[in-house]
C-alpha positions as CSV (number, residue, x, y, z in Angstrom):
1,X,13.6,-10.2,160.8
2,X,16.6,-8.0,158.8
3,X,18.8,-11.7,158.8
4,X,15.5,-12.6,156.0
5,X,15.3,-9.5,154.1
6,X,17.1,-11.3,150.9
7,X,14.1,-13.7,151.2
8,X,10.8,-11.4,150.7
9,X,8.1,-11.7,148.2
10,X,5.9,-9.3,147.5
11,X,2.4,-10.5,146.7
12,X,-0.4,-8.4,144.9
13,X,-3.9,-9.6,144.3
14,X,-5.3,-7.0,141.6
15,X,-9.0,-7.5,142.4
16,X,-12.0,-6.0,140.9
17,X,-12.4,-3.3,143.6
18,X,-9.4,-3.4,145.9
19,X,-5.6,-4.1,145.7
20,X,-4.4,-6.3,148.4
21,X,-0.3,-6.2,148.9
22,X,1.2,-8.6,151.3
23,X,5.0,-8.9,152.2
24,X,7.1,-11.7,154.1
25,X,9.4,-15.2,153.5
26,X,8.9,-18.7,153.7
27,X,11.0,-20.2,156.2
28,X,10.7,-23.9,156.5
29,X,6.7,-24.7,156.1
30,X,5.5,-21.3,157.6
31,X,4.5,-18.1,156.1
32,X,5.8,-14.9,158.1
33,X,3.4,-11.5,157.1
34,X,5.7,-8.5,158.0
35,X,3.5,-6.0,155.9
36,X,0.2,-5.9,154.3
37,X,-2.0,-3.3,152.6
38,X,-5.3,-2.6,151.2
39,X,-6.5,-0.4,148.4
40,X,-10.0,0.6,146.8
41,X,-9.8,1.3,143.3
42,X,-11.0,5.3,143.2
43,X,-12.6,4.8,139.9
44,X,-13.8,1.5,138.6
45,X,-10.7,0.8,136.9
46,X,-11.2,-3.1,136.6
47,X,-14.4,-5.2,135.7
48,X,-14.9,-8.7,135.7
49,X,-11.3,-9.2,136.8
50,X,-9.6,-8.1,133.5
51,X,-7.8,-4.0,133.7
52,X,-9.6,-1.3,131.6
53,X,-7.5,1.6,132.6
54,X,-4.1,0.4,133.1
55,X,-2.5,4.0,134.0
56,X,-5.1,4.3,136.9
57,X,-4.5,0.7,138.1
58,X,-0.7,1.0,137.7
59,X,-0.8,4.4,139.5
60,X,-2.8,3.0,142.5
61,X,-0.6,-0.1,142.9
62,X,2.1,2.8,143.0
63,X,0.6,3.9,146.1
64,X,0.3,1.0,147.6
65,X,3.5,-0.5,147.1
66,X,5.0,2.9,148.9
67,X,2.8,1.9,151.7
68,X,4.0,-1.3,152.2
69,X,7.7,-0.1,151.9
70,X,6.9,1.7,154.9
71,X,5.4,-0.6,157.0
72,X,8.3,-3.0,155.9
73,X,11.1,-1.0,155.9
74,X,12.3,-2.3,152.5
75,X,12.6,-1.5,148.9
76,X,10.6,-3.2,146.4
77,X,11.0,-4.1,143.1
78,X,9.6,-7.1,142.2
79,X,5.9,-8.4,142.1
80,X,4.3,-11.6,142.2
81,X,0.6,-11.5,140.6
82,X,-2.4,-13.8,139.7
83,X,-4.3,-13.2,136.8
84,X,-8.6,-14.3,137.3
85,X,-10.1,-16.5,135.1
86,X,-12.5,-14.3,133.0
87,X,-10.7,-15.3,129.9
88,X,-9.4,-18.6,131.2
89,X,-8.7,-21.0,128.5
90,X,-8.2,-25.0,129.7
91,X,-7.2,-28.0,128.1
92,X,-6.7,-31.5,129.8
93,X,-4.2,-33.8,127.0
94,X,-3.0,-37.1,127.1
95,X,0.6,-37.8,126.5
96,X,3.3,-40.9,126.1
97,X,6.4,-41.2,125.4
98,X,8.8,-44.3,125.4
99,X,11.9,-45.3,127.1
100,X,14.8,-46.9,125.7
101,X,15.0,-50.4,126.7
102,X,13.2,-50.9,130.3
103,X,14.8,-48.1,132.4
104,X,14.0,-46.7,135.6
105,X,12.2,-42.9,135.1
106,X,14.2,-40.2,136.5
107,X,13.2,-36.9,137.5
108,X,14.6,-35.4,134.2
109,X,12.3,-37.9,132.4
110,X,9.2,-37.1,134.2
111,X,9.5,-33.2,132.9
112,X,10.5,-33.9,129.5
113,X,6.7,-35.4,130.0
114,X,5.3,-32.8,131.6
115,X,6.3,-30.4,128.6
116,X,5.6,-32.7,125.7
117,X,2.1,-32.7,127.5
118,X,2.1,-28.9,128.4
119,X,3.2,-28.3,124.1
120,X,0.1,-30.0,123.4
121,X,-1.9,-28.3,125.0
122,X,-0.6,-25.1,123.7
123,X,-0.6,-26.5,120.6
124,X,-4.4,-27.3,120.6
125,X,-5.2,-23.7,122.3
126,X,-3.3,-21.4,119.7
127,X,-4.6,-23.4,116.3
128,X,-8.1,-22.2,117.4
129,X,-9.7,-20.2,114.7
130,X,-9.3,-17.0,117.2
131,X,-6.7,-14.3,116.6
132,X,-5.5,-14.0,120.4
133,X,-2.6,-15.8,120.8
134,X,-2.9,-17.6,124.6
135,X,-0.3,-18.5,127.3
136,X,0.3,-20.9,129.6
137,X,0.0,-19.4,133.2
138,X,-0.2,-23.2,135.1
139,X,-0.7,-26.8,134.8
140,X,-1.1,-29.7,136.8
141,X,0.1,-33.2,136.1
142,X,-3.9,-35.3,136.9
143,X,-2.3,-38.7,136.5
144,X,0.6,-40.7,135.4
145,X,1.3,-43.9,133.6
146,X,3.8,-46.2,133.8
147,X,2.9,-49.3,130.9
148,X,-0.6,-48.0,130.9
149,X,-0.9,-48.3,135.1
150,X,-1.6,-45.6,137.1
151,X,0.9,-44.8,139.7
152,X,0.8,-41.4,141.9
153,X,4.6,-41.0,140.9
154,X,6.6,-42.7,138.3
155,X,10.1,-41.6,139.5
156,X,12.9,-44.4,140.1
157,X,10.0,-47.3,138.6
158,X,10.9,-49.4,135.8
159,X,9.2,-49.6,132.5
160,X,8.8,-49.1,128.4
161,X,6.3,-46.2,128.3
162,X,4.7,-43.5,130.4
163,X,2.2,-41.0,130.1
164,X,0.7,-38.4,131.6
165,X,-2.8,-36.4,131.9
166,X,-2.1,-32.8,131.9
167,X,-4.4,-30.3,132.9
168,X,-3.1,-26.7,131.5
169,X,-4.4,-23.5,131.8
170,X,-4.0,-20.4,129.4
171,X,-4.9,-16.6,129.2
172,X,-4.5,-14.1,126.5
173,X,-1.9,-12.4,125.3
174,X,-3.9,-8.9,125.8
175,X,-5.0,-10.2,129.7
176,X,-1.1,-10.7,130.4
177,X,0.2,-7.5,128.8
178,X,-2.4,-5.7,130.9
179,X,-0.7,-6.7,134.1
180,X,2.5,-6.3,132.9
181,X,2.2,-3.0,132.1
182,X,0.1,-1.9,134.9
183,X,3.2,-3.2,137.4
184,X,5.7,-1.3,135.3
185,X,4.1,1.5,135.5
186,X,4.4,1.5,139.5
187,X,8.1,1.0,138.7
188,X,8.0,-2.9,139.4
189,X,8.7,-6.2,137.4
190,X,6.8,-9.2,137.8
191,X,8.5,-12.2,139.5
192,X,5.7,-14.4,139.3
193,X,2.9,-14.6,137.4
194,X,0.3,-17.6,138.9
195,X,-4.2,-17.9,138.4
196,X,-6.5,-16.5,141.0
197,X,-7.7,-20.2,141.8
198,X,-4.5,-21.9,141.8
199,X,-3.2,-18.8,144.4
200,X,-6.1,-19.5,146.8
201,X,-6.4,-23.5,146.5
202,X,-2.8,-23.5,147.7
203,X,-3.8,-21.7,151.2
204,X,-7.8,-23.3,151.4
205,X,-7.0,-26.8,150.3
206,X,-3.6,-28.4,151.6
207,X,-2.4,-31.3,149.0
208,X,-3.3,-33.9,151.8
209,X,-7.4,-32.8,151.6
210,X,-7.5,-33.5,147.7
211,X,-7.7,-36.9,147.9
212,X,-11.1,-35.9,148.7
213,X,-13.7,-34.5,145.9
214,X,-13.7,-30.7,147.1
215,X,-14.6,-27.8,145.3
216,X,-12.8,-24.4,146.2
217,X,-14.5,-21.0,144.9
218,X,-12.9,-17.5,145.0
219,X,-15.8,-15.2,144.6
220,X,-14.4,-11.7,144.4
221,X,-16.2,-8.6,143.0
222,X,-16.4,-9.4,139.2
223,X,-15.7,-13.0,138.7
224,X,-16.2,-16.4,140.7
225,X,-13.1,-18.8,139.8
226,X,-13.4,-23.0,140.8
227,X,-11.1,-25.3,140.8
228,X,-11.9,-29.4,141.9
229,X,-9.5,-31.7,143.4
230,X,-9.9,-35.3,143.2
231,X,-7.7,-38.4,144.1
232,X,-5.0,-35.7,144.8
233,X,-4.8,-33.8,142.3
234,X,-6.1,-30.1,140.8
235,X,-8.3,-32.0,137.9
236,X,-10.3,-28.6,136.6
237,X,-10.0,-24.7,136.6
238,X,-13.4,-22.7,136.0
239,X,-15.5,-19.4,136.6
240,X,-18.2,-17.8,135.9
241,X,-18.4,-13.7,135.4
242,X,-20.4,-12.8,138.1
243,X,-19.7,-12.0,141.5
244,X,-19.9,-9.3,144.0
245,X,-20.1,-6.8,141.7
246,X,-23.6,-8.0,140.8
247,X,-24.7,-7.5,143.9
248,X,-23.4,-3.5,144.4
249,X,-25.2,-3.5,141.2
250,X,-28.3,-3.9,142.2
251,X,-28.1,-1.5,145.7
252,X,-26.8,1.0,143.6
253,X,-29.9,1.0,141.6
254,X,-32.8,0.3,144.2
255,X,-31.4,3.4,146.8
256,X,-30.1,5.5,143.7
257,X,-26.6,5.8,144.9
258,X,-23.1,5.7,143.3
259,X,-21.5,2.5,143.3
260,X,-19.1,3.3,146.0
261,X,-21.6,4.0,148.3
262,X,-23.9,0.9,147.0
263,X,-20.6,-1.3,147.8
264,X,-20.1,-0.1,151.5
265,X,-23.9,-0.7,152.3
266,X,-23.3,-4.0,151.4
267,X,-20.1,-4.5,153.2
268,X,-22.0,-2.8,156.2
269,X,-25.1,-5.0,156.0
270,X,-23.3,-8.2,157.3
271,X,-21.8,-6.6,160.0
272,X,-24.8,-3.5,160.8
273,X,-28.7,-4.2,161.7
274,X,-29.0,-0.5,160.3
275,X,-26.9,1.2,157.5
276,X,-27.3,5.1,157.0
277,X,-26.3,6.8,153.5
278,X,-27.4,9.6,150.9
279,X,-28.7,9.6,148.1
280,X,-27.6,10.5,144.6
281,X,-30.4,13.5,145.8
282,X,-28.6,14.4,148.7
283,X,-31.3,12.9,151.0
284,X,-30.8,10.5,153.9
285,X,-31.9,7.0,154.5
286,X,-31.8,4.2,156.6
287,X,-32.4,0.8,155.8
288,X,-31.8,-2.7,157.8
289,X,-29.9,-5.7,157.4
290,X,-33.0,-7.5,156.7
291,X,-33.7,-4.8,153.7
292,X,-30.6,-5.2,152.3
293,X,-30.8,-9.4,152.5
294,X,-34.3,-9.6,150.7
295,X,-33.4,-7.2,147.8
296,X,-29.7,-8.9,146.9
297,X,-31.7,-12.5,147.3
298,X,-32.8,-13.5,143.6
299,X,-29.2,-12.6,142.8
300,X,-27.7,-14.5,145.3
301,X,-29.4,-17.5,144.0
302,X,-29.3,-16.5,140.5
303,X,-24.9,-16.2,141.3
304,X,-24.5,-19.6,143.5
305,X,-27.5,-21.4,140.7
306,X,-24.5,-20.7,138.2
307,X,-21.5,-21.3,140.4
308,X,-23.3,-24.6,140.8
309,X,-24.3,-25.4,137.4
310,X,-20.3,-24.8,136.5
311,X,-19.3,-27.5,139.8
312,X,-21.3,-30.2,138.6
313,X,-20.1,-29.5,134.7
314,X,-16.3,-29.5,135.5
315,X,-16.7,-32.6,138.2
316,X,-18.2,-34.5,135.4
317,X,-21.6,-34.3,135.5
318,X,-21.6,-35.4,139.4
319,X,-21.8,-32.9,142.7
320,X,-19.0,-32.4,145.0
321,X,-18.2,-33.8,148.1
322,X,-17.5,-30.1,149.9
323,X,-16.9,-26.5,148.7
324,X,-14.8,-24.0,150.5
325,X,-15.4,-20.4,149.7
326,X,-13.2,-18.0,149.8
327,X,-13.2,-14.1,149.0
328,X,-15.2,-11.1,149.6
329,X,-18.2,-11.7,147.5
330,X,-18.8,-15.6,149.0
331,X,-19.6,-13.4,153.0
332,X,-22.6,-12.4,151.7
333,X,-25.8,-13.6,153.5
334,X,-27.6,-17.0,152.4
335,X,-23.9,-17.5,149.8
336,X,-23.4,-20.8,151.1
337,X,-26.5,-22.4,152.4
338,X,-28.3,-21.1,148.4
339,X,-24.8,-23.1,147.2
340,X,-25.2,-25.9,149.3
341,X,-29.0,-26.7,147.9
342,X,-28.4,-26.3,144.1
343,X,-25.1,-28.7,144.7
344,X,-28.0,-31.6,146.8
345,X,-25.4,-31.4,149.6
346,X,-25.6,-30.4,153.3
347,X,-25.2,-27.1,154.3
348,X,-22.2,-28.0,156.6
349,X,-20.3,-29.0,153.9
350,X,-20.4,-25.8,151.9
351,X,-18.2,-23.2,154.3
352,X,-16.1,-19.9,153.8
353,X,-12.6,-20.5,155.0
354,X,-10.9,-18.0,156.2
355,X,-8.5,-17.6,159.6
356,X,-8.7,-21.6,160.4
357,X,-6.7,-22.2,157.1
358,X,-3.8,-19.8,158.0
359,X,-2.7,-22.1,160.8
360,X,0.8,-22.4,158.8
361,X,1.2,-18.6,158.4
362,X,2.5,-16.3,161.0
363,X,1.7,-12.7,160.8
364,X,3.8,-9.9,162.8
365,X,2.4,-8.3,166.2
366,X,1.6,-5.1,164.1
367,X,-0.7,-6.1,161.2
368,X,-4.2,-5.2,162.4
369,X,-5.8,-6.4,159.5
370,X,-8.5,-9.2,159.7
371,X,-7.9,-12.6,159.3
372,X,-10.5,-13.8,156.6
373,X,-11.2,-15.1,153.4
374,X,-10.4,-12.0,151.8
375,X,-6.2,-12.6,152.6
376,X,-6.6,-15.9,151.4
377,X,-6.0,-15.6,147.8
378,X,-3.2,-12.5,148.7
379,X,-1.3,-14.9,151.0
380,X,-1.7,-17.8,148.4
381,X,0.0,-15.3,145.8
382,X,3.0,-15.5,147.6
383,X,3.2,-19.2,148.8
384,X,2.7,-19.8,144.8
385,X,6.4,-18.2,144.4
386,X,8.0,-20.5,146.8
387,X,6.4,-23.5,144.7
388,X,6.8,-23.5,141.0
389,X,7.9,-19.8,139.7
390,X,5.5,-19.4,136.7
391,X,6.3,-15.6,134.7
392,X,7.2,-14.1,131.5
393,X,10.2,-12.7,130.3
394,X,11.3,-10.8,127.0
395,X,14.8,-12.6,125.2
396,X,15.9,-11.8,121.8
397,X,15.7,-13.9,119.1
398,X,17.1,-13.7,115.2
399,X,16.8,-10.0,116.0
400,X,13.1,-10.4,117.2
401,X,12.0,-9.7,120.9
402,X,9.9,-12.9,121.9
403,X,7.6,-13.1,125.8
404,X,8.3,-16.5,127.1
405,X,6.4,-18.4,129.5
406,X,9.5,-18.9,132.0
407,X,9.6,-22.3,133.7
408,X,12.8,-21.9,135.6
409,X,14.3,-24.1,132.9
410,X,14.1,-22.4,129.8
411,X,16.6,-23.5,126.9
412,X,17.5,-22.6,123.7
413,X,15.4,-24.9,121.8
414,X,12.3,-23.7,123.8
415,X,12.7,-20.3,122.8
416,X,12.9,-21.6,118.8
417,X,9.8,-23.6,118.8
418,X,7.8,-20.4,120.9
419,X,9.4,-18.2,118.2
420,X,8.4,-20.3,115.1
421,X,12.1,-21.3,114.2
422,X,11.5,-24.6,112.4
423,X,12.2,-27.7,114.3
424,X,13.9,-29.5,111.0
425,X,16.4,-26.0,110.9
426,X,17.6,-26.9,114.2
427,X,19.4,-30.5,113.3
428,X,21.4,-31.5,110.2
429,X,19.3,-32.6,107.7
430,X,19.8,-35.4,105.5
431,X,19.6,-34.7,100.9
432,X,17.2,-36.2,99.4
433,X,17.1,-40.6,99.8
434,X,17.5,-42.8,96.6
435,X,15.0,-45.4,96.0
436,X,15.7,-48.1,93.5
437,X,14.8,-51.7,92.8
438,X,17.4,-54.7,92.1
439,X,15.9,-58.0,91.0
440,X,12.7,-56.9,92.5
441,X,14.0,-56.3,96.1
442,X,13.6,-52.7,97.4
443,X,16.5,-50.4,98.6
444,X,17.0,-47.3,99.8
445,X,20.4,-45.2,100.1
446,X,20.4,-42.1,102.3
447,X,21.3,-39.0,101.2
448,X,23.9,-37.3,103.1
449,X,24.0,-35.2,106.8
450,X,24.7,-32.0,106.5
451,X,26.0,-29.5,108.9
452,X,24.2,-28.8,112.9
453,X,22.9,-25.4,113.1
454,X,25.2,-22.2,114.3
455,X,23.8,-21.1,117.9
456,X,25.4,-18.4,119.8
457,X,23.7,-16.8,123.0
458,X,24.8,-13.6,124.2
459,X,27.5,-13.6,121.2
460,X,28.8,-16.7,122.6
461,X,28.6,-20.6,121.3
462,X,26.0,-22.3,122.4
463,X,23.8,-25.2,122.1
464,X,20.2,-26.4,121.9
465,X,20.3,-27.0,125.4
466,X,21.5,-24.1,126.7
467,X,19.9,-22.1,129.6
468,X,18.4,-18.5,128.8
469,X,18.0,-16.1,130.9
470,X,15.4,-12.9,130.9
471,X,16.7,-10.2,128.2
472,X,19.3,-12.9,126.0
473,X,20.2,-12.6,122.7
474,X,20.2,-15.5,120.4
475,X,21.0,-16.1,117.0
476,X,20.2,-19.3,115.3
477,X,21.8,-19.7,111.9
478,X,19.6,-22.2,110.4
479,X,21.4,-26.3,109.9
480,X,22.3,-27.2,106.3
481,X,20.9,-29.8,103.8
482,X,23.5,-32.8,102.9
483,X,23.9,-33.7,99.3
484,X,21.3,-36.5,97.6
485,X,21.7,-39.8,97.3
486,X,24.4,-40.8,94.1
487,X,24.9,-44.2,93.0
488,X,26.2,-45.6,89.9
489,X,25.6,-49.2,88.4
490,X,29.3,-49.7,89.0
491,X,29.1,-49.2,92.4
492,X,26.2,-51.8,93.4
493,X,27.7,-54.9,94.4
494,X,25.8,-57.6,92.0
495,X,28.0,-56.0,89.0
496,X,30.8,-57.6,90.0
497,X,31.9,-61.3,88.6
498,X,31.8,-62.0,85.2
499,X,29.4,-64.7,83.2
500,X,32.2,-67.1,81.8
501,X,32.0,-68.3,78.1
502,X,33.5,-71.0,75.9
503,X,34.2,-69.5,72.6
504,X,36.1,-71.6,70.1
505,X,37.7,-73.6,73.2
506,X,39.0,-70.5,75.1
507,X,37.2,-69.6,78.0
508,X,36.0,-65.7,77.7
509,X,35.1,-63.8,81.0
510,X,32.1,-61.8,79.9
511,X,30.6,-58.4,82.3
512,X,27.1,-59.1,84.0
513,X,24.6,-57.3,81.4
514,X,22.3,-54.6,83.3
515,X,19.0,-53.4,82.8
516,X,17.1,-50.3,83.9
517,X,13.7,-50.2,83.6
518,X,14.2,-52.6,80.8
519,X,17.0,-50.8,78.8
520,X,20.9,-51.9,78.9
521,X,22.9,-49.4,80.9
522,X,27.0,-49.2,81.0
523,X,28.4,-49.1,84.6
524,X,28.2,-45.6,84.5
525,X,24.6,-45.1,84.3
526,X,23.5,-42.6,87.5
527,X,20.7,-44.8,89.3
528,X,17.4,-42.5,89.5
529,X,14.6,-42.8,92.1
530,X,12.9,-45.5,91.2
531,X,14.7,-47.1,89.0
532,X,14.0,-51.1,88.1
533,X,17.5,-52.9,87.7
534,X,18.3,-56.3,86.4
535,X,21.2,-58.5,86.4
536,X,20.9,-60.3,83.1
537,X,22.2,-63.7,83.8
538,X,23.0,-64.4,80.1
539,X,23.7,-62.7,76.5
540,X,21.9,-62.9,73.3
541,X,24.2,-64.6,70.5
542,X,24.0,-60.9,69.0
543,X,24.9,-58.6,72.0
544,X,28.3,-62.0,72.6
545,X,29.4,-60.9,69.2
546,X,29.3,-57.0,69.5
547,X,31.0,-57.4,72.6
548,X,33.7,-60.2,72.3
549,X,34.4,-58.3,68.9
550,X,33.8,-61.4,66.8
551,X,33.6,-62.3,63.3
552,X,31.8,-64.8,62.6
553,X,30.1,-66.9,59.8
554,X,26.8,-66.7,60.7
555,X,26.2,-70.0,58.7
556,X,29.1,-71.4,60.9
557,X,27.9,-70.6,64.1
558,X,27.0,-73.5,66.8
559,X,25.8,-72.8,70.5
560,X,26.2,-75.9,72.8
561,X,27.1,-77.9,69.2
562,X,23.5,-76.4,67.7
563,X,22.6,-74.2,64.9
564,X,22.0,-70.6,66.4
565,X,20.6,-67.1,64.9
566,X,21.6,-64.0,66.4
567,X,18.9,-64.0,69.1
568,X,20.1,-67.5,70.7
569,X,20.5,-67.0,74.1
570,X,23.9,-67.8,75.8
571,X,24.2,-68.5,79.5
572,X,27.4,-69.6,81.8
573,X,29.6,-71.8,80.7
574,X,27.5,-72.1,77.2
575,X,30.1,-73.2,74.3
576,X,30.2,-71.3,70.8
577,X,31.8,-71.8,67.8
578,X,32.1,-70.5,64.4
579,X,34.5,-70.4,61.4
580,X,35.6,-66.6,60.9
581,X,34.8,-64.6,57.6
582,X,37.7,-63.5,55.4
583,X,37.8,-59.9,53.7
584,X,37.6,-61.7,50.4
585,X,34.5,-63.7,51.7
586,X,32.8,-60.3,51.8
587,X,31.5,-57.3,54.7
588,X,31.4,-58.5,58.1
589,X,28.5,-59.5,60.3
């Protein structure tokens, strides 16, 4: 198999009480195993799926990472890994967006969708009143829209809007940097980063089965995690905190033995009529299967009464159709029929899958280990790689090292908006807009662009849309403001023409009168927001003489052959006339 050597994943499922490794390559639709491995934790490192001593962990996935480089006569360095759902945070969002004219959707449509939908949702998670900060580790589009239809796929159809149910899953910050840093310490880096459930329904439920209303549960050793498919898609990610563990628990206590030794007499029970051990007291007993079956009842119903309860809450109230269990914890004796009654369904339809759903995974003549529900989530870990690479990486931002939830198709602008960077500092922005009034009717002038932002990546020009890779540097100098809005009277167009005046039998062209906010203003009056502006459409006989630079006799004066005072009005085309005043006939008007 050397010719596929560039092509191997290595998958680790951290459980509660073991580490299982597995090695191989996807080629075509099969799965080829060339290596796997199994390791108990020595100390109980790990509760309820979440690492309490991360040097112990990483030191024991040290281990068995150089026992799987052995068995596959390979380095490795990278890691793919599932995180459980202890601290599993998920939101289901709604979102639409529009196209331009009626267009046919393309693909690049469909995941500028997927992340408007997937922002939500983050959105929503990190503006809770907690301190953690959460990432995204999956999502799953539940349906699309195409002008408010459902369609199973929008791609290459026609229409205005579309829109999309998301269903996205997050875990804390702390639960991340946990793995993380157990892995580095083994000297690895994670290539993958995926959920427990989504790992396992990958392998136990094959996309054409979830159609169907099924329910898949992964009961390990400290947590239990569901998921439910319906109308063929993933449509909710649960679990509850109790599993196996719960079980050890209460051997442990009955026989008065570490919890080591409780967890083998459990192991041993479904497989032994009689188990032999010694006490914390040094003494030996014996007890039977049957023993071991009545004591760990109550909690076997007390475990599957809340694995229930938590079906029929994320399936909306209603039962399930089916549940397939897989994991350790789920072998147990009476698991599944105890399931099957507090879901009202038959016990047939509640069944641990194990070998019968590897039938598209190959395994190599050498691997001895059993094929059962326990390699299910392990194998799942890896197939998860080969289908949407979901992990974090560090890049550097304005001098500021920033984890990114890496999509395969991170970009510039991505990193900004995980980083804070305001979205307006990304695009020119516009000064401030100028709203005035002119004869009543509103109007706006817009204030002008200003300069695009200065990106470099790597010390090299870039743009918004840029790709970024794991460890870039990029430096955002933020855009610029353009200058306000200006306008002068002059420059409005309803200044220009002239109201035309017969004085004395000459015609005089006379300026349009303006005013603001009822005040006269010269043509050079700067226009402020909200400014009221009127075109006077005639003159007072007063404001005709001040500016035609008469000198009249105001005895003399006649508009349109009338007697007028100083506050006669004079429109277009209006005649005056008036005998002028002499130096000797006294001051002027």
């Amino acid at each position: 198999m050397d010719e596929n050597k560039n092509n191997y994943v290595f998958g680790l499922d951290i459980g509660t009480r073991s580490l299982v490794g597995t090695v191989g390559y996807l080629t075509d639709k099969t799965f080829n195993v060339i290596a796997m491995a199994v390791k108990e934790h020595e100390t109980r490192a790990m509760l309820d799926g979440q690492i309490h001593d991360i040097e112990t962990v990483g030191n024991s996935i040290r281990s068995l990472k150089e026992e799987l480089e052995k068995k596959a006569g390979i380095e490795l360095t990278d890691v793919c890994i599932a995180a459980a759902g202890r601290v599993l945070r998920t939101v289901t969002v709604h979102v639409e967006s529009s196209l331009q004219r009626e267009a046919r959707v393309s693909g690049e449509d469909v995941y500028t969708l997927d992340m408007l939908a997937v922002e939500k949702a983050h959105n929503m998670v990190n503006s809770s009143k907690t301190r953690e900060h959460f990432f995204c580790v999956g999502y799953s589009p539940v349906k699309y829209y195409l002008d408010d239809n459902e369609l199973i796929n929008i791609t290459e159809h026609k229409g205005k809007k579309m829109g999309v149910d998301m269903l996205a899953t997050f875990l804390p910050e702390d639960v991340v940097d946990g793995l993380y840093s157990a892995v580095e310490i083994a000297g690895l880096k994670v290539l993958n980063l995926t959920l427990e459930p989504i790992a396992a329904i990958n392998v136990a439920i094959p996309e054409n089965f979830r159609m169907l209303n099924i329910a898949m549960v992964d009961v390990g050793a400290g947590t239990s995690d569901i998921s439910i498919t319906r109308d063929g898609s993933i449509v909710a990610y649960g679990m509850i905190p109790q599993a196996g563990d719960e079980l050890t628990e209460i051997i442990s206590k009955e026989y008065l033995v570490d919890f080591a030794t409780a967890d083998r007499i459990k192991i041993e029970a479904s497989k032994k009529k009689v188990i032999q051990f010694k006490d914390i007291m040094g003494i030996k007993q014996k007890v039977t299967k049957a023993d071991i079956e009545k004591l760990t009842e109550p909690i076997v119903k007390k475990i599957t009464k809340e694995i229930a309860d938590k079906i029929i809450e994320l399936n909306g109230g209603n039962s399930v159709s089916a549940v397939f269990v897989v994991g350790g914890g789920g072998r147990i004796h009476g698991f599944t029929d105890s399931l099957a009654e507090y879901l009202s369904i038959s016990k047939e339809r509640v069944a641990v899958r194990g070998e019968e759903v590897l039938h598209d995974v190959r395994f190599r003549d050498d691997i001895t280990i059993t094929k059962d529900s326990l390699i299910v989530t392990p194998i799942g870990i890896c197939i998860s790689y080969y289908l949407q690479t979901n992990n974090f990486i560090f890049v550097n931002f304005n001098g500021k090292r920033i984890k990114m939830y890496n999509n395969n198709r991170l970009n510039v602008v991505s990193v900004a908006l995980m980083a804070g960077f305001p979205n307006s500092s990304l695009f020119p922005k516009r000064g401030k807009e100028l709203v005035y009034y002119v004869d009543g009717q509103k109007r706006m002038l817009r204030g002008e662009i200003g300069d695009s932002c200065i990106i470099t990546l790597n010390g090299k020009p870039a743009d918004i849309n840029s790709e970024v890779s794991a460890n870039d540097k990029i430096v955002i100098k933020e855009s610029t403001s353009g200058k306000d809005a200006e306008l002068t009277l002059a420059k409005l167009p309803e200044i220009k023409g002239t109201i035309n005046i017969i004085i004395n039998g000459k015609e005089v062209p006379c300026p349009k009168l303006v005013a603001v906010n009822g005040e006269l203003k010269s043509e050079y009056y700067s226009i402020q927001n909200n400014d009221k502006i009127e075109f006077l459409k005639s003159y007072s006989l007063k404001q005709l003489i001040e500016y035609a630079d008469l000198n009249p006799k105001m005895n003399t004066v006649r508009v349109n052959n009338e007697e007028a005072s100083e506050y006669t009005t004079v429109y277009e085309n209006f005649t005056v006339t008036y005998e002028s005043m002499t130096e000797e006939n006294g001051d002027e008007y």
